[in-house]
N, C-alpha and C positions, 0 to 999 in steps of 0.2 A: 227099755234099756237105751243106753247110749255108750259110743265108743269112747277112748278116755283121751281123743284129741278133742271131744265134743265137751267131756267131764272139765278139762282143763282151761277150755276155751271160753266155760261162763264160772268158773272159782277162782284163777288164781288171780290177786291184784297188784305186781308190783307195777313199775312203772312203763314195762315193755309187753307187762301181757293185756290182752285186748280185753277182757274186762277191768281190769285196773287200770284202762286207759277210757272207760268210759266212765266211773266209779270220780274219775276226777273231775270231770263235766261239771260236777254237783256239788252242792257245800255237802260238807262232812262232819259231821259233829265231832269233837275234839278234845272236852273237858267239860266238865261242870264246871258255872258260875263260883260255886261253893269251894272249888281247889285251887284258888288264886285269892284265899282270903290269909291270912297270918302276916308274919313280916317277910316272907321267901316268896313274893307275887314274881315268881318260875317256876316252870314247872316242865317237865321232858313231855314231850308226847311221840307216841307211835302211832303211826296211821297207814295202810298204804301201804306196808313194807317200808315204811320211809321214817328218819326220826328227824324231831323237829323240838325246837323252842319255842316253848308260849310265855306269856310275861303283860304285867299290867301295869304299867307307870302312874305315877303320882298323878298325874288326873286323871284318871280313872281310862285313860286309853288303854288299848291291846295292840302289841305285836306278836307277830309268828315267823320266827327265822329257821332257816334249816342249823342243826342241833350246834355240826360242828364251825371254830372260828374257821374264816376264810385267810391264815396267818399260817398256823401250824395244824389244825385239825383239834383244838382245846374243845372241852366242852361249857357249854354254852349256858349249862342248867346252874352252873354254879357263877356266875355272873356278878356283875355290879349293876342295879338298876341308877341311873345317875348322868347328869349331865344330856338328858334330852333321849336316850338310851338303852342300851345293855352294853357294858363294859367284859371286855376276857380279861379275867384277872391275871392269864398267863403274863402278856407285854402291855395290857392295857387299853387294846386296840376297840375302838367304840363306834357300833353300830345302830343307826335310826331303827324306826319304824319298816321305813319301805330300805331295807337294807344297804342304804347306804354308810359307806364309812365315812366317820367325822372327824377322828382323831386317829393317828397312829405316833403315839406320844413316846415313844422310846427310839424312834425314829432323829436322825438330826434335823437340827433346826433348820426350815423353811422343806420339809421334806413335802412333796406333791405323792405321795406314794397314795396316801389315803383317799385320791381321787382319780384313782384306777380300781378301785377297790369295790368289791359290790359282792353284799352276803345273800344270799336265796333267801326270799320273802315275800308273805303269800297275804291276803285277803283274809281278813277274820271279821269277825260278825256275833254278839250275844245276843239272842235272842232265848226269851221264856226260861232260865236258868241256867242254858247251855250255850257253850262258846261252838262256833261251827267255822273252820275254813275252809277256804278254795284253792286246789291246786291244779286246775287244768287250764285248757289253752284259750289265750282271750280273756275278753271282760267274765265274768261272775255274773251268774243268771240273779234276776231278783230273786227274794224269797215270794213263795206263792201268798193270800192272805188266807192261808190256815186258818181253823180256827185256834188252834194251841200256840200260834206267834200273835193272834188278835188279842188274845184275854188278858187280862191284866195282871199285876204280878200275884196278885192278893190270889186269883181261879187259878195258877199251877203250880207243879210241884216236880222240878225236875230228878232223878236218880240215874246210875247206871250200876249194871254189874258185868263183868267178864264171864264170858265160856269161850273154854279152850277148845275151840274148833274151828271149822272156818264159816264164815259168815253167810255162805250161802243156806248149807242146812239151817241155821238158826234161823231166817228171816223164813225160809219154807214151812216150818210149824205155824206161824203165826198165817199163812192162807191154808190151811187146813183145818174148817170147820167141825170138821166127822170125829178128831182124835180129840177134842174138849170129852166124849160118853163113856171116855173108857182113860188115858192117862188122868184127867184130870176128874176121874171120877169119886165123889165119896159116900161113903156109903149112910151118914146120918146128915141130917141138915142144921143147919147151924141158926141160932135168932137172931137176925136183920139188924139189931141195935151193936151186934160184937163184929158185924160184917164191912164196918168200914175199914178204906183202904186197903181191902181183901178181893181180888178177883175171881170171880166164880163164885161168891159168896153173897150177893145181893140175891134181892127179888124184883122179879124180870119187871119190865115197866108195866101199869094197867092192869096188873093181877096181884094174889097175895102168893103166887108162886116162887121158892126159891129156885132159885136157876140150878144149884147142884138136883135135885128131885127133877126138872124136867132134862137136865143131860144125863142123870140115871137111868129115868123110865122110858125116856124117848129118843132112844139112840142109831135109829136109821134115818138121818136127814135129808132132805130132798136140796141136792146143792145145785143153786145155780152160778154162772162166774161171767163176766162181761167186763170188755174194755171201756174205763170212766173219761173222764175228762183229765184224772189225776191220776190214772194208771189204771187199777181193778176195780171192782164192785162184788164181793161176794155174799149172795144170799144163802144163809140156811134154815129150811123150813121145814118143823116139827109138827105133825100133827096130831092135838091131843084127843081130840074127842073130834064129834062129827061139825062142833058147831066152832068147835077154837083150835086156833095154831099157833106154835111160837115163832117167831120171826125174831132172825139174826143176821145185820147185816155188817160187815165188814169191809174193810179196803184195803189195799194196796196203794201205796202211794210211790210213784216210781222217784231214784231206783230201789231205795232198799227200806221203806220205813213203811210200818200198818199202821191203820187206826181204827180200832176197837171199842167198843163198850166196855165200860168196868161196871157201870149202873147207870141206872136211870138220868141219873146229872151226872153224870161223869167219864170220861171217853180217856183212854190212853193212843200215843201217836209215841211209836216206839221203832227208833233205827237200830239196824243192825250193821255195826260200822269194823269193817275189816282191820284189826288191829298189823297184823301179815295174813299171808296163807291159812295159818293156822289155829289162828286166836282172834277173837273178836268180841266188843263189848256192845252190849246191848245198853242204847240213850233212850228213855223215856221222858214225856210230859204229862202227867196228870191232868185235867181240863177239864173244872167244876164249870157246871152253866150255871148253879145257883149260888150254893152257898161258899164262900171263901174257905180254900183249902186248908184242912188243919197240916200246915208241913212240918209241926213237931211229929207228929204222932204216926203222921206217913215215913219221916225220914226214922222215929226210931224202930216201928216196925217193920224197915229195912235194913236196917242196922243189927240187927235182929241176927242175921243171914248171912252178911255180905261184909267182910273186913276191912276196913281202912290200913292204909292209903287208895292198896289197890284196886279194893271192889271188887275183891274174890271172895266167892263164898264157901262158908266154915263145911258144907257140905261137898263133897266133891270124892273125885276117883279114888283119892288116896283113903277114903272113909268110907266106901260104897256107897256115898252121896245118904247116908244114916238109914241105909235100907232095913226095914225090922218086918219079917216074915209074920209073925205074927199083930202085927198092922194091919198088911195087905189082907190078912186072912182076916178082920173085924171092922177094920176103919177104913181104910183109905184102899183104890184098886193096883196101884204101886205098892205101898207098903216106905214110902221116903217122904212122910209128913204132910204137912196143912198147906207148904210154900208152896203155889203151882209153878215157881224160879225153878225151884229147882225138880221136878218134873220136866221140864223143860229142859234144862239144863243136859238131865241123864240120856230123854229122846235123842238128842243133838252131838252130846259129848261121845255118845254107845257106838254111834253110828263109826266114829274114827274122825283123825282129826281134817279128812276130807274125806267124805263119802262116797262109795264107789259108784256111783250109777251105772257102772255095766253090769252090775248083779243087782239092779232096781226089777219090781215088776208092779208098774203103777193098776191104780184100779181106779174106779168108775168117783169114788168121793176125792182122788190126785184133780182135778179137773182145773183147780183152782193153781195146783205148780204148773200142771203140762200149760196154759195158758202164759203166764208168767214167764217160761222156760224162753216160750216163743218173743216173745215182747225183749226181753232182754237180748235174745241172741239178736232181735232185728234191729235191737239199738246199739248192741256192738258193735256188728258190719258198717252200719250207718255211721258210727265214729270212726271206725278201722279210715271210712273211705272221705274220714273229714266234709261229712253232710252233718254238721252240728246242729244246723236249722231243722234236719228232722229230728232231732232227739228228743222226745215227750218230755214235757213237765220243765224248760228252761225257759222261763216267762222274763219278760221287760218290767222296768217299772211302770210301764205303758198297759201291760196286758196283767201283772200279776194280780190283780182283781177279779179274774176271771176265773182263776182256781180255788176255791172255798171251801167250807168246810174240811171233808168229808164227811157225809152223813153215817154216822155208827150207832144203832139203835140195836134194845135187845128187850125185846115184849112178845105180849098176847096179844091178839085180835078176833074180833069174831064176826067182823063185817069188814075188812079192808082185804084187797089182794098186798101181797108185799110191798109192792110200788108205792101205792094207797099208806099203806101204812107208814113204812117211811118217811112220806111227807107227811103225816099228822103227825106223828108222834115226834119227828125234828122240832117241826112248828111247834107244836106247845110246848116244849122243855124251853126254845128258843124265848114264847109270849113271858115265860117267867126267868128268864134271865136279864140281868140288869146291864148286860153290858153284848150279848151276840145276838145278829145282827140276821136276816130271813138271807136262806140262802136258794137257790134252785137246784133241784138234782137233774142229772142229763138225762 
C-alpha cells in the first residue's frame, strides 16, 4: 500500500506536479505520422494536461505551438498554414516554427508589435510513424538508437488507441508478466497462418508451441526484474517439462514505454503517454526483423476496434467493453473477445480513472511495478531537485549509441539459462535480418 500523497506524487502530470515535471524531460509521443496527412496538416493535441498545435508546412517540416493565439487566446487548430507559418484567422496574426511572430497585419503600418511577440513552441521530432515533442527544460535528450527508431520505414508500423485512465495503471500491465495466464487467457488455440499481427497469438520462437497453450498450461512463472541499461529487464520463466522451459523477456524502457515480443520477428515498443490525469493514449511501433511489415492489414485489423479520428475503441464502459458470459464460460477467460486491447483496456479502465493504491496489496509476481515504483520515484526527487544529469535514459548525440535495442524474446530452450538464451536467440533473428545490427545485452 501507499499513502495518496505518495499515489499523487508518481500519477498526476500537469505542469506543477512532480511527475509531470519529470514526464517533460522526455520526448513524448504526440500524434501519428498518418494525422497530418489530408489538406488540414493541423491538428490539436493534448498531452500533459496541456493543449497544443501541431501542423506540417509545405515542405514537409513540423511545428508545435501552444493551442491558443498569443493576440486574444483564438484557436490555433483552425489556422492558415501560409506564408512561412500558421496564420490566426481571427486578426491574421502569423506565427514561425520556433514561435516567433512575423506579421501582425491589422496592426498600422510600420507597427513593431510583432517583435515583442513570441507564441510557446517546443521541439518536435518524427520518427518510425510517430511525431514525438519536447517540453521540458533545456536542450531535448537525443533519441536512444532503438531498435524501432533504427528500422526502416518498410519493418514498422505505427498505431495508437485511447484508454480513459491515467497512464500510470496502463504502462503497469505491460511489466506484469504473471497476468498474460489468466486476462489474456484462451481457451482453444488458434493456426499460426491467421495469427499475424495478433499478440498472444504466434508460436513462441524454436518450438511448434503456440504461446496461448503455454500461458494456459503453465501459469506460475518464475519472474525475475533487474535495472537495464534502458530502465528494466523482466524475465519470465515457465517450466514445461524437466528438459525445456519457456523464456520471456521483456522491458521497460524509462519513463513510460515497454518493449515486448509479439513473435518471433517481431517486437512491439509501446508508450503510454498521459493525455491529463485521467486519459491516456497508448503509441505503439511494430518492429519486423525480417519481413516487411504488411501496414495494410495491421492498420485494418485495428481499425477493426478503434474508431477514427480519435482512436477510441468501439468497445468500452458504456458497452461493458462487449463482455458475453457465455464466452468466458467456452472461449475466452474474460469473456470480452479475441483483442487483448481491449482486455487491457477493462484491467486498467475497472481499476478507476486513477487507481487507488492505498487499497493495493502487491504479491510476490508485482516485483516488476514495486521496482519501477522505486526508479520513478528516485527520478522524480532527482528532477524535483534539478539533478537532470542523473535522470536515466537522457543520452547525447555523443552517447545515444549506447542504448540499443532492447532485447524482447519469447521461446523454448532446453540447453540455455535465460541469459544464454537471450543472446542466442537475439543473434539469430538479428543474422537474418536485413537491416539490424548485433547488439550487447548488459
Amino acid at each position: 500500500m501507499m499513502s495518496q500523497e505518495q499515489n499523487d506524487f508518481i500519477t498526476r502530470v500537469g505542469p506543477k506536479e512532480p511527475a509531470g515535471q519529470l514526464l517533460r524531460q522526455y520526448w513524448q509521443p504526440i500524434a501519428l505520422s498518418d494525422e497530418l496527412e489530408g489538406v488540414h496538416k493541423i491538428k490539436a493535441v493534448r498531452v500533459l494536461g496541456q493543449d497544443f498545435v501541431l501542423f506540417k508546412q509545405e515542405d514537409g517540416s513540423l511545428g508545435l505551438l501552444d493551442k491558443h493565439c498569443s493576440h486574444r487566446g483564438a484557436d490555433l487548430t483552425y489556422g492558415r498554414l501560409e506564408d512561412g507559418g500558421i496564420r490566426c484567422p481571427f486578426h491574421g496574426w502569423l506565427f514561425d516554427a520556433t514561435g516567433n511572430c512575423l506579421e501582425t497585419p491589422a496592426e498600422p503600418e510600420g507597427s513593431k508589435l510583432c517583435t515583442r511577440i513570441k507564441q510557446g513552441a517546443y521541439p518536435v521530432q518524427e520518427r518510425s510513424g510517430i511525431i514525438f515533442g519536447y517540453f521540458g527544460i533545456g536542450e531535448a535528450p537525443a533519441f536512444p538508437e532503438l531498435d524501432c527508431f533504427n528500422a526502416p520505414d518498410t519493418h514498422v508500423f505505427a498505431f495508437k488507441g485511447l484508454f480513459e485512465c491515467n497512464w500510470l495503471q496502463a504502462l503497469e500491465v505491460g511489466i506484469d508478466p504473471a497476468h498474460a495466464s489468466y486476462l489474456h487467457r484462451f481457451f482453444e488455440d488458434e493456426d499460426e497462418t491467421a495469427s499475424y499481427g495478433k499478440q498472444f497469438r504466434s508460436t513462441s520462437a524454436d518450438s511448434d508451441l503456440p504461446v496461448t497453450k503455454v500461458l494456459r498450461e503453465y501459469d506460475r512463472p518464475t519472474l525475475e526484474v533487474e535495472e537495464s541499461e534502458v530502465g528494466m529487464r523482466l524475465t519470465a520463466v515457465r517450466e514445461l517439462d524437466e528438459d525445456q522451459r519457456h523464456v520471456r523477456i521483456t522491458n521497460l524502457v524509462f519513463p513510460q514505454a515497454i518493449v515486448i515480443p509479439m513473435s518471433s520477428n517481431m517486437t512491439i515498443s509501446q508508450w503510454h503517454v498521459p493525455v491529463d490525469d485521467h486519459n491516456c493514449y497508448w503509441y505503439a511501433i511494430f518492429t519486423s526483423f525480417t519481413d516487411a511489415v504488411d501496414k495494410e492489414q495491421m492498420r485494418a485489423q485495428r481499425l477493426e476496434l478503434y474508431e477514427l479520428p480519435d482512436y477510441i475503441s468501439r468497445r468500452n464502459r458504456s458497452n461493458n467493453y462487449g463482455f458475453d458470459p457465455v464466452e468466458q464460460q467456452k472461449s475466452t477467460y474474460l469473456g470480452m473477445g479475441h483483442d487483448i486491447n481491449v482486455h487491457d483496456q477493462w484491467a486498467v479502465e475497472s481499476q478507476g480513472f486513477i487507481q487507488d493504491r492505498t487499497k493495493e496489496h502487491l504479491g510476490t509476481t508485482d516485483k516488476g511495478i514495486i521496482l519501477y515504483r522505486r526508479l520513478l520515484t528516485r527520478a522524480i526527487k532527482a528532477c524535483l531537485a534539478a539533478e537532470y544529469e542523473a535522470l536515466p535514459l537522457r543520452p547525447t548525440a555523443e552517447t545515444a549509441h549506447l542504448f540499443t535495442g532492447p532485447i524482447a524474446i519469447d521461446g523454448v530452450t532446453s540447453q540455455h539459462t535465460p541469459q544464454a538464451y537471450l543472446e542466442y536467440a537475439d543473434q539469430d533473428r538479428r543474422n537474418k535480418s536485413s537491416w539490424a545490427t548485433s547488439v550487447t545485452s548488459e
